[in-house]
N, C-alpha and C positions, 0 to 999 in steps of 0.2 A: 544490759550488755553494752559493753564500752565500742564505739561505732568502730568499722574496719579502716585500717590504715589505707586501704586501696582505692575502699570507698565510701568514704566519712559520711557520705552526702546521706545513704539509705541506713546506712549503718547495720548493716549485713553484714556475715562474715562471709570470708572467701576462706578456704581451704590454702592453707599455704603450701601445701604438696603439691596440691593439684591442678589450683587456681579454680576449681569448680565453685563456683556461686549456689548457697543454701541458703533457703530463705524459710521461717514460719511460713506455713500453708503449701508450701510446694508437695505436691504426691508425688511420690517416685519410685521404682521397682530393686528392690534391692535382694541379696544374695543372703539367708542365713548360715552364721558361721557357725554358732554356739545357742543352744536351748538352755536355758536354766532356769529353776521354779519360780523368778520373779517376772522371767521376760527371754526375749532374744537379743543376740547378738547379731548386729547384721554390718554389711557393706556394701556401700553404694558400686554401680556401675564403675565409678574415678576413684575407687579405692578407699573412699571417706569411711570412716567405724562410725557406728548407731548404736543406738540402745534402744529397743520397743518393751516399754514397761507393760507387764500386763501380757504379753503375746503368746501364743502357740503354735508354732511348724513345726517342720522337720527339719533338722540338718542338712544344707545343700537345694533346700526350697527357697523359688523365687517370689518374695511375697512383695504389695505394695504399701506402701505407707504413707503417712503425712507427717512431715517435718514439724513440730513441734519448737527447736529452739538449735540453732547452730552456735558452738564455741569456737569462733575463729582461733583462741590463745590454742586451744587444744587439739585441733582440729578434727572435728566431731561432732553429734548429732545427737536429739532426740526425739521419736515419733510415736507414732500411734497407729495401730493398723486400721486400712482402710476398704469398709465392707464390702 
């Protein structure tokens, strides 16, 4: 991953909508938008889009997960739920 313009130094991306910092490792509580057979669809608290490969909610469930890898270009996510 090419480092953030913001902040070159850690080379994390920041979320260019929302300036929200997403880092590998962080857990965070996020909202599902969309269930589909490979995974969910979710979004963070600041509005950021996810993808949880693998996951099972409901629609409108707030589940927790671990960030996996932020795309600052895209501004976007992917996690893994957390038991």
């Amino acid at each position: 991953m090419a480092p953030c313009p913001t902040h070159p130094e850690d080379g994390e991306g920041v979320s260019r909508m929302t300036g929200t910092l997403l880092k590998a490792g962080d857990e965070v509580d996020v909202l599902v938008k969309s269930a589909k057979p490979f995974g969910l669809f979710v979004e963070s608290d600041s509005g950021v889009p996810g993808l949880v490969r693998g996951g099972s909610a409901a629609v409108g469930a707030t589940v927790r997960v671990r960030v996996i890898e932020f795309d600052s270009a895209e501004s976007r996510f992917s996690a893994v739920l957390v038991d």
